[in-house]
MARMARVO-21311 format. One record per residue: residue number from 1; residue in one letter; x, y, z of N, C-alpha, C in turn. Coordinates in Angstrom, 3 decimals. Example, Ala and Ser with C-alpha at 12.3 -4.5 7.8 and 13.67 -1.06 7.14 Angstrom:
   i aa       nX       nY       nZ      caX      caY      caZ       cX       cY       cZ
   1  a   13.190   -5.690    7.800   12.300   -4.500    7.800   13.200   -3.300    7.800
   2  s   12.850   -2.250    7.080   13.670   -1.060    7.140   12.900    0.030    7.870
***
This chain:
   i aa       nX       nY       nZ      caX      caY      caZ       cX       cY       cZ
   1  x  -20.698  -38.862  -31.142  -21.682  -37.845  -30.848  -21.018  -36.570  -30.315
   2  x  -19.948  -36.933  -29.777  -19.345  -35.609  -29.237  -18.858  -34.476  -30.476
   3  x  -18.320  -35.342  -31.319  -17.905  -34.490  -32.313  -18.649  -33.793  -33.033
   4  x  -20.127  -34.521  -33.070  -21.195  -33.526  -33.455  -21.705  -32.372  -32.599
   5  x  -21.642  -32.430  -31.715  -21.868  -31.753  -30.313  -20.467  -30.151  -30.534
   6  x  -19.511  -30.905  -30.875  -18.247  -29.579  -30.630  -18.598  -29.027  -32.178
   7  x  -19.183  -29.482  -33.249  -19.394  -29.105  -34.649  -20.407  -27.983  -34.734
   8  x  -21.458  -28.140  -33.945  -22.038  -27.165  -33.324  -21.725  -26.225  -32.348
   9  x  -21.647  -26.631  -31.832  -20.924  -25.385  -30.533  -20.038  -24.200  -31.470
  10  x  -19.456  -24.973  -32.232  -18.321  -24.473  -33.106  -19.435  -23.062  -34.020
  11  x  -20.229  -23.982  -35.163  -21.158  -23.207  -35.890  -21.779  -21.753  -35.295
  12  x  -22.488  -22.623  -34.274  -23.000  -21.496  -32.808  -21.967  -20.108  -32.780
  13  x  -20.782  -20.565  -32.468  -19.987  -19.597  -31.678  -19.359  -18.447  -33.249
  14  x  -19.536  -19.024  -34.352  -19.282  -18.259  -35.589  -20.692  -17.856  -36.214
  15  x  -21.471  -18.398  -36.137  -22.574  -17.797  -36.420  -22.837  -16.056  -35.077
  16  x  -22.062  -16.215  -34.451  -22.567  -15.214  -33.236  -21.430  -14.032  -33.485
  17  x  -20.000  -14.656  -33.884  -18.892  -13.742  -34.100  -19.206  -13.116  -35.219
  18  x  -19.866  -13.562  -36.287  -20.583  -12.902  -37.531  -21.574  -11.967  -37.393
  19  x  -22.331  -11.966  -36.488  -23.182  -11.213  -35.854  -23.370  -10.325  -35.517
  20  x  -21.875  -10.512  -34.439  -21.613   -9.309  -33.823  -20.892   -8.407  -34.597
  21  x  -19.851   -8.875  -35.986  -19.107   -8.134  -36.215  -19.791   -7.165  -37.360
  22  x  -20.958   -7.845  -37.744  -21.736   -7.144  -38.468  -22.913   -5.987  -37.839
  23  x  -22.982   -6.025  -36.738  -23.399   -5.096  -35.924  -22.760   -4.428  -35.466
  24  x  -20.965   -4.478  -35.277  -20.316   -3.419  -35.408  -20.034   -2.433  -36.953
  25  x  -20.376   -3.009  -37.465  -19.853   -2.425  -38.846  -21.148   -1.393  -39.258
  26  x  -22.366   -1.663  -38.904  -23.572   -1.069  -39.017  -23.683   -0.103  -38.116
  27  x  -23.226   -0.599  -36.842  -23.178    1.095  -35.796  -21.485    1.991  -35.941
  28  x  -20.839    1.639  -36.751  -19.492    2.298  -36.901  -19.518    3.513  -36.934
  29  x  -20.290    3.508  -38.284  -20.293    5.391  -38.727  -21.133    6.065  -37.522
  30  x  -22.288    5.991  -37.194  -22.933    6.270  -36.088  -21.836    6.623  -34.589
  31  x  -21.084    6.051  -34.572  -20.213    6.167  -33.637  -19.099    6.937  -33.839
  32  x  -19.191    6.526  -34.794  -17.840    7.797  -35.538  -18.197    9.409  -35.345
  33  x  -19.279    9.080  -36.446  -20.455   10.983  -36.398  -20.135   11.407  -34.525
  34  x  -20.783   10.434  -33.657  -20.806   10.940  -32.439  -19.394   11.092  -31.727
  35  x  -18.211   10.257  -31.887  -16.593   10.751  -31.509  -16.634   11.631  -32.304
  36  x  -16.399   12.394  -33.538  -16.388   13.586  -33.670  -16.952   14.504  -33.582
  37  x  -18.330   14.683  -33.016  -19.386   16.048  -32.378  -18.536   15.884  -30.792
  38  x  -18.033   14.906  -30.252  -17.467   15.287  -28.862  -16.411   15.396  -29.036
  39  x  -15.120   14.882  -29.599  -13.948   15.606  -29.853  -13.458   16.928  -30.571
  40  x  -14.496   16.911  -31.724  -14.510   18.299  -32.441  -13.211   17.850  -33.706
  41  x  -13.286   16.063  -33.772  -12.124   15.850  -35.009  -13.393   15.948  -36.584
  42  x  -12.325   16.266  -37.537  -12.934   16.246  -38.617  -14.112   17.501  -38.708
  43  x  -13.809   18.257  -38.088  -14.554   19.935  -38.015  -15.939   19.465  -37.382
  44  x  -16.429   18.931  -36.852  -17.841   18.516  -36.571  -18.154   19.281  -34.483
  45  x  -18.788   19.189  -34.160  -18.919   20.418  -33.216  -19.846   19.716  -31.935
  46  x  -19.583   20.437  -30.837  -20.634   19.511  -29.847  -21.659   20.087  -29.861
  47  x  -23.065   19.216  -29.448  -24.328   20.200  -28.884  -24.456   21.696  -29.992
  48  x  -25.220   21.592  -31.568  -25.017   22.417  -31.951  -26.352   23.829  -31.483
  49  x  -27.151   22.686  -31.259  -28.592   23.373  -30.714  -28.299   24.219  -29.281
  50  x  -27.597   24.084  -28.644  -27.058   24.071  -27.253  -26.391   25.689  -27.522
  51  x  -25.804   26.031  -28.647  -24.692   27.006  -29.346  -25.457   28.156  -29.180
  52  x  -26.805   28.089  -29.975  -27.262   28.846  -30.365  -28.298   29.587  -29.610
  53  x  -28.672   29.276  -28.498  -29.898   29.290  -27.722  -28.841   30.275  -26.582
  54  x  -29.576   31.514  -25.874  -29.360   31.562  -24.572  -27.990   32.016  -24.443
  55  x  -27.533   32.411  -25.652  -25.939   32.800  -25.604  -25.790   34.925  -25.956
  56  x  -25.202   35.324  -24.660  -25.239   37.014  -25.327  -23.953   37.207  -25.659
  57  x  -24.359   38.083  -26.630  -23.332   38.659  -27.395  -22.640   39.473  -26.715
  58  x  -21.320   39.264  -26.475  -20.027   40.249  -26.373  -19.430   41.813  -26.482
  59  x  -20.305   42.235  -26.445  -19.810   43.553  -27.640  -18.821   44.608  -27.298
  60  x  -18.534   44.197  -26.171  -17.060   44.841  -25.358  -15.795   43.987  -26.071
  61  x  -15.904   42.860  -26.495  -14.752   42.249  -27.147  -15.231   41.857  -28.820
  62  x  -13.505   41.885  -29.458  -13.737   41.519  -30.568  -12.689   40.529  -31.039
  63  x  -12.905   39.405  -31.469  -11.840   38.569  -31.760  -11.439   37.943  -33.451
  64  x  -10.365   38.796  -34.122  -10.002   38.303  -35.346   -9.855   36.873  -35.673
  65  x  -10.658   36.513  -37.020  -11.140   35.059  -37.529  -10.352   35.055  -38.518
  66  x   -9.108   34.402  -38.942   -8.238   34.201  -40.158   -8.975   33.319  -40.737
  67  x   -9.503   33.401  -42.287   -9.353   32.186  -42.979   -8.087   31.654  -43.947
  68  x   -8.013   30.569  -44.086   -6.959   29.873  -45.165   -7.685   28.552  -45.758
  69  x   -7.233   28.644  -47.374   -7.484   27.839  -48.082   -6.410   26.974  -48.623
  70  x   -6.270   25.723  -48.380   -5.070   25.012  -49.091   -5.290   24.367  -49.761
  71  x   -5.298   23.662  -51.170   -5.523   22.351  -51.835   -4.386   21.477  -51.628
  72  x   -4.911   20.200  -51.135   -3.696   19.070  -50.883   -2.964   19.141  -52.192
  73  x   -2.351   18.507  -52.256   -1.471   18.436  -53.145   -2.146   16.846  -54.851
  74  x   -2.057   17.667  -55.905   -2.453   17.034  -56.421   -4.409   17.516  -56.776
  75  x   -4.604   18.667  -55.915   -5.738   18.915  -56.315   -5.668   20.041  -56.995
  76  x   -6.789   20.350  -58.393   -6.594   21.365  -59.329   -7.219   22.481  -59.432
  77  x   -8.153   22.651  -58.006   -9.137   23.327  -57.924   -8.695   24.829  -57.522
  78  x   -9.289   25.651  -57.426   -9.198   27.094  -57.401   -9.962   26.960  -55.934
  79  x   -9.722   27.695  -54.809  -10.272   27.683  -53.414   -9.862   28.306  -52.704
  80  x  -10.356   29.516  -52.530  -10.082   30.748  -51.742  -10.944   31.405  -50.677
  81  x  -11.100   32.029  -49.768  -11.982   32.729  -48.709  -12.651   33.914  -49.688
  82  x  -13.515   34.365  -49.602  -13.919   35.667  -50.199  -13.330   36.925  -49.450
  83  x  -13.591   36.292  -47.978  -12.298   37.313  -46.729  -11.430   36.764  -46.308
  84  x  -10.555   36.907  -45.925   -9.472   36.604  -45.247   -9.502   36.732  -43.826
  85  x  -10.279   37.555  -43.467  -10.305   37.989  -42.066  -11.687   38.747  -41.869
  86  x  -11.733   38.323  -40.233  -13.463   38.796  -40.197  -13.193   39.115  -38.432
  87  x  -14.036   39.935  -38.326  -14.209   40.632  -36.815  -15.048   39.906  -36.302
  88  x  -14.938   39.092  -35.260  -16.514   38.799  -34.356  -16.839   38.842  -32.822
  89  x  -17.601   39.365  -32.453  -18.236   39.522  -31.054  -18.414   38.362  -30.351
  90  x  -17.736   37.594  -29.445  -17.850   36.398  -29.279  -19.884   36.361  -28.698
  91  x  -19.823   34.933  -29.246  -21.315   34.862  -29.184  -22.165   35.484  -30.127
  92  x  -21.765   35.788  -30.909  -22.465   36.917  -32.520  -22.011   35.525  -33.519
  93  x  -23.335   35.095  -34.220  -23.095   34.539  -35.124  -22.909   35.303  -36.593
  94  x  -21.578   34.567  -37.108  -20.985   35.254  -38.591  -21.260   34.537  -39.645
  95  x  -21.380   35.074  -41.029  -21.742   33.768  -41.931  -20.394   34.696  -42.863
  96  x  -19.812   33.519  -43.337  -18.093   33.666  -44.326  -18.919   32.650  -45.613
  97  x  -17.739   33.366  -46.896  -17.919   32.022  -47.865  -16.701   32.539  -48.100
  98  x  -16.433   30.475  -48.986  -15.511   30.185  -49.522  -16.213   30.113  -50.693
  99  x  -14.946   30.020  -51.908  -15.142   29.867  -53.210  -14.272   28.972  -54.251
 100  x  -14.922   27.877  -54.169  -14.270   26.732  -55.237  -14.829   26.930  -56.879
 101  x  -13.346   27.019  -57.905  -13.768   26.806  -58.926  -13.012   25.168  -59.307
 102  x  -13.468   24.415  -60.288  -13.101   23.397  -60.680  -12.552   24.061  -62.258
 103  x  -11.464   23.864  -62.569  -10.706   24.516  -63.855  -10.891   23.020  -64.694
 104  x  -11.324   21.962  -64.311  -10.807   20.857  -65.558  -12.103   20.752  -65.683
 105  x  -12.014   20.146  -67.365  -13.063   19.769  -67.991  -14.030   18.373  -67.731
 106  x  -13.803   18.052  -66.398  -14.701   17.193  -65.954  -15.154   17.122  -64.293
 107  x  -16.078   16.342  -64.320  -16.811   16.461  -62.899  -15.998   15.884  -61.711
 108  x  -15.741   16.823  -60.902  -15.143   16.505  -59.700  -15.694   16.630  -57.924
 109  x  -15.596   15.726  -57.603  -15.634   15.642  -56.288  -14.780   16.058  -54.653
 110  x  -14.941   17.407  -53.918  -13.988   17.577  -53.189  -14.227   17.298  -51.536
 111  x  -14.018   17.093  -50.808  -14.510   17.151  -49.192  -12.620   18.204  -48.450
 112  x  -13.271   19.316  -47.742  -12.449   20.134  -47.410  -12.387   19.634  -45.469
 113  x  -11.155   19.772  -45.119  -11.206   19.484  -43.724  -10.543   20.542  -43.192
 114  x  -11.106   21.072  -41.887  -10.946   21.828  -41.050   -9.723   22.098  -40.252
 115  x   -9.121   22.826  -39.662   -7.947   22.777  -38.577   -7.854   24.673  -38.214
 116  x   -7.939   24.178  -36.754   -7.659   25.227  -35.597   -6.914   25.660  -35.290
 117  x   -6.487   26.945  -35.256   -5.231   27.252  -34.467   -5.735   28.699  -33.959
 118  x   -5.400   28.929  -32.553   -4.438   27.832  -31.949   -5.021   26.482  -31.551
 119  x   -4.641   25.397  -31.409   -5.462   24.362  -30.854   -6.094   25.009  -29.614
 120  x   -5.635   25.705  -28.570   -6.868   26.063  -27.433   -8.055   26.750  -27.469
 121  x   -8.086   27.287  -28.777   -9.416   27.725  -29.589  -10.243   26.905  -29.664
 122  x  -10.057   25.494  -30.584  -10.640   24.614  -31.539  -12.212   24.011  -30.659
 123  x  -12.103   24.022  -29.218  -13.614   24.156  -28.747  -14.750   25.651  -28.681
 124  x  -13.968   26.488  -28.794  -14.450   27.994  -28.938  -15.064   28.123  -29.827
 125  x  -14.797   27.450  -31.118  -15.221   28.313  -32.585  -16.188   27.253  -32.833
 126  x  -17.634   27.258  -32.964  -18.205   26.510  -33.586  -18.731   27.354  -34.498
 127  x  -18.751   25.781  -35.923  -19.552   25.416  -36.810  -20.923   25.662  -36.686
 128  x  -21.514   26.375  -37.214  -23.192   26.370  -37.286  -24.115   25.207  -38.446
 129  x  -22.771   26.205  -39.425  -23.108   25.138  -40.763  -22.295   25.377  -41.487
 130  x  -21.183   24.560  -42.077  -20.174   24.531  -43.255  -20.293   23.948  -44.133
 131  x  -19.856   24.323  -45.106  -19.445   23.411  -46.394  -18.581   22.216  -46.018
 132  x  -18.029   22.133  -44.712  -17.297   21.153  -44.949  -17.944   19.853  -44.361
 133  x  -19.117   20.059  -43.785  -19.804   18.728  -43.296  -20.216   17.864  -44.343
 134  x  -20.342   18.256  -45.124  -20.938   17.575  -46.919  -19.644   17.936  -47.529
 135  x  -19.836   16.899  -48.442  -18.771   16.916  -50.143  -19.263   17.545  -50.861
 136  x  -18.184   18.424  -51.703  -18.258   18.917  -52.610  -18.101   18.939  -54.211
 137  x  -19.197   18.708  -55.535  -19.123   18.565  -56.284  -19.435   19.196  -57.566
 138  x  -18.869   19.505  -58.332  -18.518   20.655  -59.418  -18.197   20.079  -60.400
 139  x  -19.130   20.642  -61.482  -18.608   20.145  -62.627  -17.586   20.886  -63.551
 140  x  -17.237   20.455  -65.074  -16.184   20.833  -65.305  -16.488   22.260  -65.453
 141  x  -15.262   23.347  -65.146  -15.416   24.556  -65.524  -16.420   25.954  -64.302
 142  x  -16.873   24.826  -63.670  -18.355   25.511  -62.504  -17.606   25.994  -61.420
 143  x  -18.314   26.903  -60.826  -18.025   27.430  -59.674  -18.999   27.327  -58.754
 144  x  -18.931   27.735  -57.515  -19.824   27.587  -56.342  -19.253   28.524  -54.737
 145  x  -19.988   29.017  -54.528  -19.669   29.982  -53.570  -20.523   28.838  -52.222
 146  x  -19.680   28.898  -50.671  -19.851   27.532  -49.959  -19.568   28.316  -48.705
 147  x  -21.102   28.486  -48.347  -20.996   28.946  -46.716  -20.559   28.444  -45.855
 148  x  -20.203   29.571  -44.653  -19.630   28.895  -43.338  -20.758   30.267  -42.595
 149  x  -21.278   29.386  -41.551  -21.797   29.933  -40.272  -21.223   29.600  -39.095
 150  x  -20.504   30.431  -38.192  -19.858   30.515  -37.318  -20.013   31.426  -36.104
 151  x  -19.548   30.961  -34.506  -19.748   31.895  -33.765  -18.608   31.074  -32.771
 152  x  -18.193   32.295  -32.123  -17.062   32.025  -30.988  -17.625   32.409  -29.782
 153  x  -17.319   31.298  -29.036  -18.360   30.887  -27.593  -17.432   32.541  -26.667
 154  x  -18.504   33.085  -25.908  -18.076   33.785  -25.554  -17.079   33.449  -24.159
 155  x  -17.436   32.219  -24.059  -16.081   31.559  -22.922  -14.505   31.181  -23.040
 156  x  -14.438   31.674  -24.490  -13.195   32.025  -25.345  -12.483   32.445  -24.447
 157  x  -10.873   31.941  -23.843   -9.952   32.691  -22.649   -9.574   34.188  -23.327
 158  x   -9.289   35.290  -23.072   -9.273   36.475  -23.210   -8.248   36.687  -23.948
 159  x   -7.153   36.083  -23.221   -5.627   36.116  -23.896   -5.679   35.804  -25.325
 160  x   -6.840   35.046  -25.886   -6.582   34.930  -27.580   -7.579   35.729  -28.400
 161  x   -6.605   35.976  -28.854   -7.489   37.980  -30.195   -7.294   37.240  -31.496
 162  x   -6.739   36.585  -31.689   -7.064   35.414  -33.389   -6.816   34.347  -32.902
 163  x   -8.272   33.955  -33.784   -8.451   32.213  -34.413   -8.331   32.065  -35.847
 164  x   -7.535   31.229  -36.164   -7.071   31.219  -37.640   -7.870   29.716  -38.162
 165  x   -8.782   29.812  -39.014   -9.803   28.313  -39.902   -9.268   28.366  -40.669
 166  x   -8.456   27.199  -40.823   -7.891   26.959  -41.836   -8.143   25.467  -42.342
 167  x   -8.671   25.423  -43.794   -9.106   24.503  -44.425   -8.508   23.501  -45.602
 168  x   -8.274   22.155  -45.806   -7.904   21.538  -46.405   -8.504   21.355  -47.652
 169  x   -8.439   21.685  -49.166   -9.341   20.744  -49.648   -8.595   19.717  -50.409
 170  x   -9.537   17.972  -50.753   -9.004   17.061  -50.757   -9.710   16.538  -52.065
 171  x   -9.063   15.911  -53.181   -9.912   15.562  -54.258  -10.342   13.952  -53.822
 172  x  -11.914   13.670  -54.067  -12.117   12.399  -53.010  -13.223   12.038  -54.924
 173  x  -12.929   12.421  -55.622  -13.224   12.064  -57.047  -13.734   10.162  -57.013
 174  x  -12.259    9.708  -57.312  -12.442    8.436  -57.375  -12.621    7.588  -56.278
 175  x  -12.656    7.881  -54.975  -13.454    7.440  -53.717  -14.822    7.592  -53.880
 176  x  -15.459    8.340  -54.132  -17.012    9.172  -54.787  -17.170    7.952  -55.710
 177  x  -16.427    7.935  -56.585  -17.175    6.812  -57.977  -17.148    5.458  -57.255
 178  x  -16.148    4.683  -56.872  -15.887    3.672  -55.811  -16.888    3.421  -55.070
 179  x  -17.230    4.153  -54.478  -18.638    3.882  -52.875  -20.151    3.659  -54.384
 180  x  -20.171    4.455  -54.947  -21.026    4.431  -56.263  -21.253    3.514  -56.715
 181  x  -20.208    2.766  -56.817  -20.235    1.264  -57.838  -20.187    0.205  -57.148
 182  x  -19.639    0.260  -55.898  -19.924   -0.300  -54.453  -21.690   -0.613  -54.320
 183  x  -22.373   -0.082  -54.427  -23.587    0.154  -54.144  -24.466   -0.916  -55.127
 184  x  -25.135   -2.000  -54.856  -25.573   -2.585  -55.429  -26.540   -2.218  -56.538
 185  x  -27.338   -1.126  -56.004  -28.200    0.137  -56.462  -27.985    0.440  -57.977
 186  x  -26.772    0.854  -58.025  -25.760    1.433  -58.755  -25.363    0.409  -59.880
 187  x  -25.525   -1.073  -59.856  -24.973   -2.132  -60.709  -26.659   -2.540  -61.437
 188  x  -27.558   -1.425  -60.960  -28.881   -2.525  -61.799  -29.285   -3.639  -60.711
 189  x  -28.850   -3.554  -59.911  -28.912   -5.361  -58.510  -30.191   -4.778  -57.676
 190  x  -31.442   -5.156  -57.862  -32.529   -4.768  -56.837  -32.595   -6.177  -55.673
 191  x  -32.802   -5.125  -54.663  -32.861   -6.200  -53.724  -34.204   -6.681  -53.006
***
């Protein structure tokens, strides 16, 4: 009887480790989204409602906004700033675009990532709304012009007169089809 007794206990204690680990896997991304609105990794921003409310504009200072466009390596896309550089009043919200063309004759998928410099900026400059919070997808030959709304907290330390956004983009193509076919949805499988 004992051994039935530890056969259970046993079941019990994996039926519960299954449980739990599947309730981590379901609050992951959720947790993720929220480490990056408080770290500010992966371009994502704190308190965006918080940004916008109750904030005056600067107009005694002006602080130069570099943009840069890079394609990782291996990507074929065309991706450039329309400016290069932009004046802003800290606390003055700015709206910038970028401009992706896709040159190949088929449909592609891109997600662009963010980076600060100087890093003692990278809490200063928020995101309002970018292109880079969503993926980007273009078909063959298409273009698309891809806003950025931006404003630099006017608690910006004084000593810095440029912030340089500079952006990654990444071909996430066959990751895109992958999660797709992943999807039971996606195979005809109703549940």
């Amino acid at each position: 009887m004992s051994l039935a007794r530890a056969n259970r206990r046993l079941a019990l204690r994996l039926g519960l480790a299954a449980l739990l680990m599947f309730g981590f896997g379901f609050l992951l991304s959720p947790l993720y989204d929220v480490f990056c609105r408080v770290t500010g990794l992966n371009g994502k921003v704190t308190n965006i409602g918080a940004v916008d409310g109750g904030i005056t504009v600067d107009k005694q200072r002006q602080v130069q906004v570099q943009f840069l466009a890079i394609n990782n390596e291996g990507m074929p896309w065309r991706f450039d700033p329309e400016e290069t550089q932009i004046s802003v009043h800290p606390g003055e919200q700015r709206l910038a675009y970028f401009v992706a063309l896709n040159p190949t004759s088929r449909a592609m998928v891109a997600r662009a990532v963010p980076s600060i410099a100087p890093a003692e900026a990278a809490s200063y400059l928020h995101k309002i709304n970018c292109f880079c919070f969503e993926s980007q997808a273009l078909a063959g030959s298409e273009s698309q012009r891809m806003p950025l709304v931006l404003m630099i907290d006017p608690a910006l330390p004084a000593h810095i007169k440029t912030v340089t956004l500079s952006y990654t983009l990444f071909d996430i193509t066959s990751k895109t089809v992958a999660q797709r076919e992943a999807r039971p949805e996606s195979k005809g499988v109703s549940l």
